[in-house]
C-alpha positions as CSV (number, residue, x, y, z in Angstrom):
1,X,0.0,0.0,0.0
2,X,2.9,2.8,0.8
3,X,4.2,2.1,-2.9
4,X,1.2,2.5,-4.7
5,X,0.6,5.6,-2.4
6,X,4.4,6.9,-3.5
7,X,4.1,6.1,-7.0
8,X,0.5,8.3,-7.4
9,X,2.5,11.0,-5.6
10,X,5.2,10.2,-8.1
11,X,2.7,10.4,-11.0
12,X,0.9,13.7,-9.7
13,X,4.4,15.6,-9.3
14,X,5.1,14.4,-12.5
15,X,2.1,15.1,-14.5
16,X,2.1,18.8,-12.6
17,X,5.4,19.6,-13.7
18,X,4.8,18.8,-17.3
19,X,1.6,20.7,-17.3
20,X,3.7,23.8,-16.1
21,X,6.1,23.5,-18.6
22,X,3.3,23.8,-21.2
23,X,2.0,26.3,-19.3
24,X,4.7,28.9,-19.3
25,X,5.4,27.8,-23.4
26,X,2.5,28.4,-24.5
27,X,1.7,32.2,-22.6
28,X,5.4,33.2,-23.9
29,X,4.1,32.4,-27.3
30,X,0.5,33.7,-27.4
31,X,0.5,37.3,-27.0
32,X,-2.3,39.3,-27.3
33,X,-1.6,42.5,-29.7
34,X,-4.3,44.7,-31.0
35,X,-3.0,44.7,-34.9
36,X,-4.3,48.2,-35.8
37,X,-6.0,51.0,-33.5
38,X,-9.5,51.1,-35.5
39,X,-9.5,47.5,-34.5
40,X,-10.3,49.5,-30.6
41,X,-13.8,50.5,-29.8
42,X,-14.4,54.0,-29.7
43,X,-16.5,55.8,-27.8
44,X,-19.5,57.6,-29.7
45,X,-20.5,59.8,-26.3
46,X,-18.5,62.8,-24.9
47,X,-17.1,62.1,-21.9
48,X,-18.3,65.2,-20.4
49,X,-21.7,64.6,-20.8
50,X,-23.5,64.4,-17.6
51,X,-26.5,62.4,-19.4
52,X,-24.1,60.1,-21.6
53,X,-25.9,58.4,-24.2
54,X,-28.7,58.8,-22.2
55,X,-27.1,56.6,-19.5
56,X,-28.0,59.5,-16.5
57,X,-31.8,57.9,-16.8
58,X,-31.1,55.2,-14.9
59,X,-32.3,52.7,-17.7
């Protein structure tokens, strides 16, 4: 019973530090880069506006 308990451990250690390694691989390769600025949403209210796209209502 304490080997099969050792080898999950074994296994779980294992399989976690695999899963990390693929972890940090994979967010050093995937970055997120808007590829132009129109791609951005742009706001269509001025910011000064105390009733904002009719937003003051309370809609």
């Amino acid at each position: 019973m304490k080997h099969i308990v050792r080898i999950f451990v074994l296994v779980l250690v294992v399989t976690g530090a695999a899963a990390t390694t693929q972890t940090s691989n994979a967010s050093a390769k995937n970055k997120v880069v808007a590829a132009r600025t129109s791609l951005l949403p742009v706001p269509t209210c001025a910011p000064d506006d105390p009733n904002a796209c009719g937003m003051g209502h309370g809609r």
